[in-house]
KOLTI-872319 format. One record per atom (N, C-alpha, C): residue in three letters; x, y, z; residue number from 0; atom name. Coordinates in nm, 3 decimals, always signed. Example, Ala and Ser with C-alpha at 12.3 -4.5 7.8 and 13.67 -1.06 7.14 Angstrom:
2
<res:Ala	east:+1.319	north:-0.569	up:+0.780	n:0	atom:N>;
<res:Ala	east:+1.230	north:-0.450	up:+0.780	n:0	atom:CA>;
<res:Ala	east:+1.320	north:-0.330	up:+0.780	n:0	atom:C>;
<res:Ser	east:+1.285	north:-0.225	up:+0.708	n:1	atom:N>;
<res:Ser	east:+1.367	north:-0.106	up:+0.714	n:1	atom:CA>;
<res:Ser	east:+1.290	north:+0.003	up:+0.787	n:1	atom:C>;
//
This chain:
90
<res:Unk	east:+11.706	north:+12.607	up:+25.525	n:0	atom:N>;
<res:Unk	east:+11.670	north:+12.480	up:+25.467	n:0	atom:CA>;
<res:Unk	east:+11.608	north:+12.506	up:+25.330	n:0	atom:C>;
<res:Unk	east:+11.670	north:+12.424	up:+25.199	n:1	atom:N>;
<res:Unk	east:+11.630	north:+12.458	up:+25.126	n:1	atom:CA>;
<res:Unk	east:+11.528	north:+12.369	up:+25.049	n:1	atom:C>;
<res:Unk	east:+11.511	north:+12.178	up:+25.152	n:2	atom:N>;
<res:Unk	east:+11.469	north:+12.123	up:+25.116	n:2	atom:CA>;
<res:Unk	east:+11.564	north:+11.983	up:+25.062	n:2	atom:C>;
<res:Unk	east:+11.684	north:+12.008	up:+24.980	n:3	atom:N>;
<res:Unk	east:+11.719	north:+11.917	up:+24.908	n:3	atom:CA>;
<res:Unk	east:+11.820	north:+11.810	up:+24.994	n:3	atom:C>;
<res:Unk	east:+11.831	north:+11.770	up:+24.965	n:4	atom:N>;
<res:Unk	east:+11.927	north:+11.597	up:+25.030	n:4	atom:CA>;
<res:Unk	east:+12.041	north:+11.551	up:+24.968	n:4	atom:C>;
<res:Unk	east:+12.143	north:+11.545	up:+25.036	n:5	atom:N>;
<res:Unk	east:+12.287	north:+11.535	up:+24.983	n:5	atom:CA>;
<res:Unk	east:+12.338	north:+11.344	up:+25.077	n:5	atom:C>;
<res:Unk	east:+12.423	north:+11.293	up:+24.979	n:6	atom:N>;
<res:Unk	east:+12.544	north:+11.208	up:+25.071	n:6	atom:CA>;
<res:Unk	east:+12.598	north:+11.272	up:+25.202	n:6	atom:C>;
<res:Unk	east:+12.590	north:+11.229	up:+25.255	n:7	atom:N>;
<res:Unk	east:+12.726	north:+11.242	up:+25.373	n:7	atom:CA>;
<res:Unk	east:+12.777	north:+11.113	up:+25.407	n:7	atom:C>;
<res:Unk	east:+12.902	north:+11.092	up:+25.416	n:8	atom:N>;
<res:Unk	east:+12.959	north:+10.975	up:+25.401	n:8	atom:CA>;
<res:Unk	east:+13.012	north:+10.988	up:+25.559	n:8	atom:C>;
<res:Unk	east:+13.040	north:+10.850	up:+25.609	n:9	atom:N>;
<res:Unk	east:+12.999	north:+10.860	up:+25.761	n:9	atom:CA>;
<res:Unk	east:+13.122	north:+10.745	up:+25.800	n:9	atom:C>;
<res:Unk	east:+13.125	north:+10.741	up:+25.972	n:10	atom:N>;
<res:Unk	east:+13.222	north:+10.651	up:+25.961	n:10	atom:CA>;
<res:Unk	east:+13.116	north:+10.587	up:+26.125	n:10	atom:C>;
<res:Unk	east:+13.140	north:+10.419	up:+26.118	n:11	atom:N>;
<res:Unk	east:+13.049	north:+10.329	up:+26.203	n:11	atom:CA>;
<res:Unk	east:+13.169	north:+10.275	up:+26.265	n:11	atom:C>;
<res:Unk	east:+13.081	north:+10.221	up:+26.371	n:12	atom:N>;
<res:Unk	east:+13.141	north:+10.108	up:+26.475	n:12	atom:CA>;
<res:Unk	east:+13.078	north:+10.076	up:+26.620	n:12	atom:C>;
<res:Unk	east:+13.175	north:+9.987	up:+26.699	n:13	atom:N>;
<res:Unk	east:+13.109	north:+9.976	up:+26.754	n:13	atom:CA>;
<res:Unk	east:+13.160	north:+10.051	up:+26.894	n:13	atom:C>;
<res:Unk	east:+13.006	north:+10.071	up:+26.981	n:14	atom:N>;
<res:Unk	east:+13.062	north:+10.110	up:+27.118	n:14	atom:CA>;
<res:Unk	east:+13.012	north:+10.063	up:+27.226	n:14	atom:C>;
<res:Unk	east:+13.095	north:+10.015	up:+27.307	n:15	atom:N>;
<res:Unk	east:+13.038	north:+9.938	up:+27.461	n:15	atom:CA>;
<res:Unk	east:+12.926	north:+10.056	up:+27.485	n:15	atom:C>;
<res:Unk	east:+12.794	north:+9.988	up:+27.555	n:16	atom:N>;
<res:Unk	east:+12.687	north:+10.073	up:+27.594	n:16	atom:CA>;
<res:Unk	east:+12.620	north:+10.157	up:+27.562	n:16	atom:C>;
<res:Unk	east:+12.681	north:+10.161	up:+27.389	n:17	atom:N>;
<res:Unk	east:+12.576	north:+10.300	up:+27.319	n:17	atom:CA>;
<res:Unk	east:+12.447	north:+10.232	up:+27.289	n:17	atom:C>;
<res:Unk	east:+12.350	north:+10.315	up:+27.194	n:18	atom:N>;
<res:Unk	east:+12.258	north:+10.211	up:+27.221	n:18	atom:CA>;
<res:Unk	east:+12.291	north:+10.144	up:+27.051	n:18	atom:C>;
<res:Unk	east:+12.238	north:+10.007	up:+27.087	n:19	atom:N>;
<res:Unk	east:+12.269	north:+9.841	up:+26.970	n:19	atom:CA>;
<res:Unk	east:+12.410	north:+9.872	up:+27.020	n:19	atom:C>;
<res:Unk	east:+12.443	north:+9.887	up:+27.103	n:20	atom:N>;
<res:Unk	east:+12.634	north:+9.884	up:+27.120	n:20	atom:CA>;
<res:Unk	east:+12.661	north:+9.923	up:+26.974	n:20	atom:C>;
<res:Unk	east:+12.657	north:+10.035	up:+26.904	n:21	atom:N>;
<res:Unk	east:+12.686	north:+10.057	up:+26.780	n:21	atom:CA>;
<res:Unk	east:+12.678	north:+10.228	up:+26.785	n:21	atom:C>;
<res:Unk	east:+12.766	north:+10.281	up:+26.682	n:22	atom:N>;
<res:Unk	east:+12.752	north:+10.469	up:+26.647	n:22	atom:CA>;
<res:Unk	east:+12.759	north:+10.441	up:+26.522	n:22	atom:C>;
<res:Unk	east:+12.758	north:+10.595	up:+26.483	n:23	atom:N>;
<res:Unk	east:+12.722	north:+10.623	up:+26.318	n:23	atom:CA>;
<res:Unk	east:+12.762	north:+10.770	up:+26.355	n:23	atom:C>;
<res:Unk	east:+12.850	north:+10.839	up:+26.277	n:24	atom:N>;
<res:Unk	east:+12.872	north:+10.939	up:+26.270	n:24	atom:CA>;
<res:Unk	east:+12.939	north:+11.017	up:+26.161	n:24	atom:C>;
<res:Unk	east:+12.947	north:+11.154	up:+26.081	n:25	atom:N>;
<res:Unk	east:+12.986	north:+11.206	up:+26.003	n:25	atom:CA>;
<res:Unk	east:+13.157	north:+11.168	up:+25.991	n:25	atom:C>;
<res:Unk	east:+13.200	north:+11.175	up:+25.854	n:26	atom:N>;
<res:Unk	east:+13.313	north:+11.122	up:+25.851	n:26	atom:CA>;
<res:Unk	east:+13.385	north:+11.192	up:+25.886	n:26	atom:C>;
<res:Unk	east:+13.340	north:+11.334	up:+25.780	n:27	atom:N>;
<res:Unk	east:+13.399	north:+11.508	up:+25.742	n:27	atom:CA>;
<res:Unk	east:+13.388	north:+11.526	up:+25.912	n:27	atom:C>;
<res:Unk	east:+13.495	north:+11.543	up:+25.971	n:28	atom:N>;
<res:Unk	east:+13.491	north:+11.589	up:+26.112	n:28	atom:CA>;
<res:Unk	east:+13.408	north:+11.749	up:+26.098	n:28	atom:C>;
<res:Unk	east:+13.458	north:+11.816	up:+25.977	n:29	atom:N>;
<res:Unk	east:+13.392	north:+11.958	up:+26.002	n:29	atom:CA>;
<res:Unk	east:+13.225	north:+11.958	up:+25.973	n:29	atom:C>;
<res:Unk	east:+13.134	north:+11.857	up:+25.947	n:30	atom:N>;
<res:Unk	east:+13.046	north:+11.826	up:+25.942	n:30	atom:CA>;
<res:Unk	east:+12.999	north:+11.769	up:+26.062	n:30	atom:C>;
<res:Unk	east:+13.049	north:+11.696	up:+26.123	n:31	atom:N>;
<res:Unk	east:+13.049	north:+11.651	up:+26.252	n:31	atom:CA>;
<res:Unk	east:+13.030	north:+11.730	up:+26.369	n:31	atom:C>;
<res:Unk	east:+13.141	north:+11.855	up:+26.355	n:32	atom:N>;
<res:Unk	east:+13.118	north:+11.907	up:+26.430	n:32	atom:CA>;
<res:Unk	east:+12.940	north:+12.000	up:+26.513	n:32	atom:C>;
<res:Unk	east:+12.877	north:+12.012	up:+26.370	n:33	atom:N>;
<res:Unk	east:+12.783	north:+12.048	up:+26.384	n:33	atom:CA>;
<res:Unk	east:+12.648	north:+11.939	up:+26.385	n:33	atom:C>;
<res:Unk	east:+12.698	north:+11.803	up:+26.383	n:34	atom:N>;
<res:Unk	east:+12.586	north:+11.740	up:+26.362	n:34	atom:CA>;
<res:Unk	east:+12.496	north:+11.693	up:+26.468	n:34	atom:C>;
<res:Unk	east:+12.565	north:+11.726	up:+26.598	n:35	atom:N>;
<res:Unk	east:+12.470	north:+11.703	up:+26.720	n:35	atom:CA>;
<res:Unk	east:+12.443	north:+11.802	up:+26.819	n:35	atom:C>;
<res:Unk	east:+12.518	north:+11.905	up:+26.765	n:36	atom:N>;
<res:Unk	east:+12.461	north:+11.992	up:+26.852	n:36	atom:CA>;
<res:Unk	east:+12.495	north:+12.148	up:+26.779	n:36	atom:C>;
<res:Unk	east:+12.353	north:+12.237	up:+26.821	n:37	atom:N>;
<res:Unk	east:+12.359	north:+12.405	up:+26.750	n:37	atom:CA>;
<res:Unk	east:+12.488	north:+12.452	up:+26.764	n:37	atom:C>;
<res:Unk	east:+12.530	north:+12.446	up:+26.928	n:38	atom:N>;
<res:Unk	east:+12.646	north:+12.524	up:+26.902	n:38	atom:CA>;
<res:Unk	east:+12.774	north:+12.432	up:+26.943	n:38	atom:C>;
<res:Unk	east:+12.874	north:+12.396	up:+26.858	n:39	atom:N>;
<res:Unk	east:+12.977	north:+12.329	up:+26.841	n:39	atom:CA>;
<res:Unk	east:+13.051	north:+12.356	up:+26.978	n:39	atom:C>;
<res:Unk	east:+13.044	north:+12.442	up:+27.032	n:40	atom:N>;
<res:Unk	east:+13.160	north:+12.490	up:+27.174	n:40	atom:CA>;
<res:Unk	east:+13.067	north:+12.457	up:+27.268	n:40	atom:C>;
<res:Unk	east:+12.959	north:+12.404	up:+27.315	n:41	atom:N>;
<res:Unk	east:+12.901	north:+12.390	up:+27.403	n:41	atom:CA>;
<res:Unk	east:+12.963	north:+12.233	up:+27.470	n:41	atom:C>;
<res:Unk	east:+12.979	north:+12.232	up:+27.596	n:42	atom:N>;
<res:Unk	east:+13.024	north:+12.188	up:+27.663	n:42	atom:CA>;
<res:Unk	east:+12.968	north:+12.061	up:+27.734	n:42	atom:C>;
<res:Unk	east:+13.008	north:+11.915	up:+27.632	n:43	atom:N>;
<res:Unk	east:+12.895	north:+11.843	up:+27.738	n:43	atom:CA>;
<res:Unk	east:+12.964	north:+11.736	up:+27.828	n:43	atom:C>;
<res:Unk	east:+12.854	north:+11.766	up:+27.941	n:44	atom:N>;
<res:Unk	east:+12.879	north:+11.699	up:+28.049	n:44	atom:CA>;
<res:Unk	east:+12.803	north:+11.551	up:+28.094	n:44	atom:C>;
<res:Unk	east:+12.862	north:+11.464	up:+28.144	n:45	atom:N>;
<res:Unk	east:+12.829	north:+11.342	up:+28.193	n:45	atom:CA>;
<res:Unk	east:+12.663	north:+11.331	up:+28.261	n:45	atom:C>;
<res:Unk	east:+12.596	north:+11.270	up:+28.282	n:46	atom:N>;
<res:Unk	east:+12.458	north:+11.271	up:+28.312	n:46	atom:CA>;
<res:Unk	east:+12.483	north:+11.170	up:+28.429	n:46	atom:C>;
<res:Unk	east:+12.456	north:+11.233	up:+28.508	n:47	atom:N>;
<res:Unk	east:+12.447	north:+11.160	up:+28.637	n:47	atom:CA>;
<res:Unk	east:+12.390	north:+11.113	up:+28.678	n:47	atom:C>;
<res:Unk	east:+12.258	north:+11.168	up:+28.653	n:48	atom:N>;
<res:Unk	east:+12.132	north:+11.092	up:+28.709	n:48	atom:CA>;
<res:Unk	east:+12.054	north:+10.960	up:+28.628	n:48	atom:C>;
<res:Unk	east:+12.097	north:+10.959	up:+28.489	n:49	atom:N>;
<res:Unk	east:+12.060	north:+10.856	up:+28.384	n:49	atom:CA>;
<res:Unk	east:+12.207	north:+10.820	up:+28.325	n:49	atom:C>;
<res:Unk	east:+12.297	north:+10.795	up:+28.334	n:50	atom:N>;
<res:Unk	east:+12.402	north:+10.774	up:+28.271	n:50	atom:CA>;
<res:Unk	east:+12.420	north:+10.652	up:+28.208	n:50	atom:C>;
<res:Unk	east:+12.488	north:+10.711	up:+28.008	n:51	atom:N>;
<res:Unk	east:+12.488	north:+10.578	up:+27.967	n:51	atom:CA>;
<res:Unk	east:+12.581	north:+10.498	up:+27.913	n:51	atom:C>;
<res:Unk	east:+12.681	north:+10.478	up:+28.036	n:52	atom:N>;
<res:Unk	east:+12.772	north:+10.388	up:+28.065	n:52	atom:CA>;
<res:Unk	east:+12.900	north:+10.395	up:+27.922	n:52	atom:C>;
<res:Unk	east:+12.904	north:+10.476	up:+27.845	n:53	atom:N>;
<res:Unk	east:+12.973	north:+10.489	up:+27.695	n:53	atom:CA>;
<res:Unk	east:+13.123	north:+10.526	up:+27.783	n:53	atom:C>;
<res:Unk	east:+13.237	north:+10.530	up:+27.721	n:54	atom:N>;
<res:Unk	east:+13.359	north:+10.601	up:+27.763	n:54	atom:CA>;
<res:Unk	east:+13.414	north:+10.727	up:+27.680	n:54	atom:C>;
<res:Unk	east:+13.265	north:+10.793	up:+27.660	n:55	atom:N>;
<res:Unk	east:+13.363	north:+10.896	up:+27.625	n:55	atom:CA>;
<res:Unk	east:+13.342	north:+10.996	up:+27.696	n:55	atom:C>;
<res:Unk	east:+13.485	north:+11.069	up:+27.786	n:56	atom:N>;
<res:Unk	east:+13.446	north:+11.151	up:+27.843	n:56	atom:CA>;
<res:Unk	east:+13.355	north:+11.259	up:+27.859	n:56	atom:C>;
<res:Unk	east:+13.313	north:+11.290	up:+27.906	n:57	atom:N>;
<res:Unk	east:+13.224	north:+11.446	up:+28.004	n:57	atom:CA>;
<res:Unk	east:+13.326	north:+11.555	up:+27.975	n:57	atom:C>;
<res:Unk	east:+13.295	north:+11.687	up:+27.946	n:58	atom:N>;
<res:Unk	east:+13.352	north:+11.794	up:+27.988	n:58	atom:CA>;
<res:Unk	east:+13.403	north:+11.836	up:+27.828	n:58	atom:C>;
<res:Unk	east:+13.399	north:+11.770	up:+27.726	n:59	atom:N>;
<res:Unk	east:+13.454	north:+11.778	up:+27.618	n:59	atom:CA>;
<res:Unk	east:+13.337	north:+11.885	up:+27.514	n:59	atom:C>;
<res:Unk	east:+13.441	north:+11.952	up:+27.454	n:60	atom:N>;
<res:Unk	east:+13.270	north:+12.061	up:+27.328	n:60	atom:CA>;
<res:Unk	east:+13.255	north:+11.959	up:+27.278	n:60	atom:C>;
<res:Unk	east:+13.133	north:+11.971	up:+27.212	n:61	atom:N>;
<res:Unk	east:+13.071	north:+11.944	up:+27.108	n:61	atom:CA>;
<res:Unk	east:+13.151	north:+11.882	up:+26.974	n:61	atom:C>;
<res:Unk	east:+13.186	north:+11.985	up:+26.956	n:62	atom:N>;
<res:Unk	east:+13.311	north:+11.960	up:+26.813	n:62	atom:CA>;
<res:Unk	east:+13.379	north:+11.863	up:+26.847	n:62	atom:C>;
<res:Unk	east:+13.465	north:+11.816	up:+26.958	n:63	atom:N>;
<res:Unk	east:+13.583	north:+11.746	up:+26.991	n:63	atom:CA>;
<res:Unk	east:+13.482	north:+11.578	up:+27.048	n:63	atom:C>;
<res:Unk	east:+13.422	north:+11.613	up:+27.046	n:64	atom:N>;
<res:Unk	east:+13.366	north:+11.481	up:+27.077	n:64	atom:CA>;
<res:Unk	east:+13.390	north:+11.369	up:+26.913	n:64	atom:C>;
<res:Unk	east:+13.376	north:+11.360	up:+26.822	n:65	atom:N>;
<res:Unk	east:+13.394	north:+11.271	up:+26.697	n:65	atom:CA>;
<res:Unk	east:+13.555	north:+11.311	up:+26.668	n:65	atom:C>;
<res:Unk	east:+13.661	north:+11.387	up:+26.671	n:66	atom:N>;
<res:Unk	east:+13.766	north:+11.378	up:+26.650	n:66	atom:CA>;
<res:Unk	east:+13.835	north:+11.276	up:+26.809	n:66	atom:C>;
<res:Unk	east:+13.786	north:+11.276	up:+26.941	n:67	atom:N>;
<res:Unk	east:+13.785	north:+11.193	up:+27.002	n:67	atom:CA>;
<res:Unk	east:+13.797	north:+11.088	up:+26.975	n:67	atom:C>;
<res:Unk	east:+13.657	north:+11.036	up:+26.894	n:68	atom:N>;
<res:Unk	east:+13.641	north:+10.876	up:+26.904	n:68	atom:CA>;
<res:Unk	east:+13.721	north:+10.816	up:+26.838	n:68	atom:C>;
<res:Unk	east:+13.764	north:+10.927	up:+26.728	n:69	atom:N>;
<res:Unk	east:+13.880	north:+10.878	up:+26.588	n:69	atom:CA>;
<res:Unk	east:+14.013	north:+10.849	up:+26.693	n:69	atom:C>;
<res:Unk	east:+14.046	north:+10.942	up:+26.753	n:70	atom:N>;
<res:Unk	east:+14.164	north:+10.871	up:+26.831	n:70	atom:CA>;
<res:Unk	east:+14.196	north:+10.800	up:+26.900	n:70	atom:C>;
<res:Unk	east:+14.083	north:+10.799	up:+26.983	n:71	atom:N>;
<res:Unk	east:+14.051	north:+10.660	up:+27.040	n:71	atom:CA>;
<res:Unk	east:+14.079	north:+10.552	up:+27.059	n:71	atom:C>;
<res:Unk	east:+13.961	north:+10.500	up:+26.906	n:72	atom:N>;
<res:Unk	east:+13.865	north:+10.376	up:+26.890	n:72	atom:CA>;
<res:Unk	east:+13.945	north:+10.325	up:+26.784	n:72	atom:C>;
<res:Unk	east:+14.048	north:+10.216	up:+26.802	n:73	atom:N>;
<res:Unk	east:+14.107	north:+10.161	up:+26.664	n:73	atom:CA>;
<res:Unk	east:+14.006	north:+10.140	up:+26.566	n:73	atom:C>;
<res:Unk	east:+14.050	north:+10.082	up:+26.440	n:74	atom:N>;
<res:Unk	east:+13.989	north:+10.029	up:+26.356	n:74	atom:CA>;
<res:Unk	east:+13.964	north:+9.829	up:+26.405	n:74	atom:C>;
<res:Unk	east:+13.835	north:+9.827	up:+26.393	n:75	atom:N>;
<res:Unk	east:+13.784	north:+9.679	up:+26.446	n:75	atom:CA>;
<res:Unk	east:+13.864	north:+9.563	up:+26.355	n:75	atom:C>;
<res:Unk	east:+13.884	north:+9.457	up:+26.453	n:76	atom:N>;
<res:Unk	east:+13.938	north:+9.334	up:+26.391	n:76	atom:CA>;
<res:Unk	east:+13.816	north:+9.281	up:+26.374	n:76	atom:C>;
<res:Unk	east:+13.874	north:+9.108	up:+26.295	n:77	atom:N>;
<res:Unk	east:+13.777	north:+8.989	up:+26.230	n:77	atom:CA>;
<res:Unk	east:+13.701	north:+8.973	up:+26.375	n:77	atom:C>;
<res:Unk	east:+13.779	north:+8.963	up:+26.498	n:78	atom:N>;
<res:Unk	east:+13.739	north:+8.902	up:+26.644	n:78	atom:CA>;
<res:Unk	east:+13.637	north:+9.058	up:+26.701	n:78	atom:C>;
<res:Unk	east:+13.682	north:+9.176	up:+26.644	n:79	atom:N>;
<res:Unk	east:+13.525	north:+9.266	up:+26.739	n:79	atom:CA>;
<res:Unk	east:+13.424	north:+9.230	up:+26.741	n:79	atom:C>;
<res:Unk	east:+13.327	north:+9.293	up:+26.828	n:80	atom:N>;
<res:Unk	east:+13.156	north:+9.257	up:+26.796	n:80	atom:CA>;
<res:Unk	east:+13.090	north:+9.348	up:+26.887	n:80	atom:C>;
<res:Unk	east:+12.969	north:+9.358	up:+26.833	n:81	atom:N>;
<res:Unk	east:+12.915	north:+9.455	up:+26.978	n:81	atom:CA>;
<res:Unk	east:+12.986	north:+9.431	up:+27.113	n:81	atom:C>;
<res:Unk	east:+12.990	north:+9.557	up:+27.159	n:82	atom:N>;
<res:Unk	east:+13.068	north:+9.557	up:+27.297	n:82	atom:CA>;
<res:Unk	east:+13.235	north:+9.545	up:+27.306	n:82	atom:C>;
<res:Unk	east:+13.244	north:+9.574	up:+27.190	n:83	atom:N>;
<res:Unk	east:+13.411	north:+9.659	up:+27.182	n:83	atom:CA>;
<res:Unk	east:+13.416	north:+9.809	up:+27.143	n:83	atom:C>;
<res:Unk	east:+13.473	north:+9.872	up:+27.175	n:84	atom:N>;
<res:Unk	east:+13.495	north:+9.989	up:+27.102	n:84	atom:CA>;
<res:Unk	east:+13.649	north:+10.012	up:+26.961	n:84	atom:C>;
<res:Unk	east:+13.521	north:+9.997	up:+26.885	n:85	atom:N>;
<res:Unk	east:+13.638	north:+10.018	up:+26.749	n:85	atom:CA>;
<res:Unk	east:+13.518	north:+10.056	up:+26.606	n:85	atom:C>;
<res:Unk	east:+13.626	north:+10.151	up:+26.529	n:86	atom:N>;
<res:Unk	east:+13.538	north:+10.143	up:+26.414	n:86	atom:CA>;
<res:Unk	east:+13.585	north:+10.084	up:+26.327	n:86	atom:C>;
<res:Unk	east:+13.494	north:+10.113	up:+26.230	n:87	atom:N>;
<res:Unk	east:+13.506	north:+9.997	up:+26.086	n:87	atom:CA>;
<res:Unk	east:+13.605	north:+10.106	up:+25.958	n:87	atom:C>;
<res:Unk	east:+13.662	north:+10.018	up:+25.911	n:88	atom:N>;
<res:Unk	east:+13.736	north:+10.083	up:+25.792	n:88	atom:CA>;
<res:Unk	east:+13.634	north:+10.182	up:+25.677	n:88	atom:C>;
<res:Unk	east:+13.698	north:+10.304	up:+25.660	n:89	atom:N>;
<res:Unk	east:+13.573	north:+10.324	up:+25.540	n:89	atom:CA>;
<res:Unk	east:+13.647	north:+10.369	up:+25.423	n:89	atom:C>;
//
């Protein structure tokens, strides 16, 4: 860390049960990959005991989780709103 602060340009929308039914995430998938977790290949799994109701699968790395949602989650119409899954044009 060297201290200084850059853009990262990001891509939003919405998702049934995230929390505000809404995400925010890196656009640059290769930025992404590292933005939620140390190690990109780590493997995450569904929470069973608190689970929060989102659809994106369990069992997926780290990395593949935001190239996921891109394939996913269309791009939202005039008619989305919280509690669809789609993102917004960027």
């Amino acid at each position: 860390m060297d201290g200084h602060a850059k853009t990262v340009k990001v891509i939003a929308g919405f998702m049934n049960n995230a929390f505000n039914s809404r995400f925010l995430m890196p656009a640059n998938l290769e930025i992404a990959k590292f933005a939620y977790c140390a190690d990109p290949t780590q493997v995450i799994n569904l929470n069973t005991v608190s689970p929060d109701g989102t659809n994106v699968p369990g069992g997926l790395q780290c990395q593949d989780i935001a190239p996921w949602i891109i394939a996913n989650y269309p791009l939202c119409g005039a008619a989305d709103a919280p509690g669809s899954n789609c993102r917004f044009a960027n």
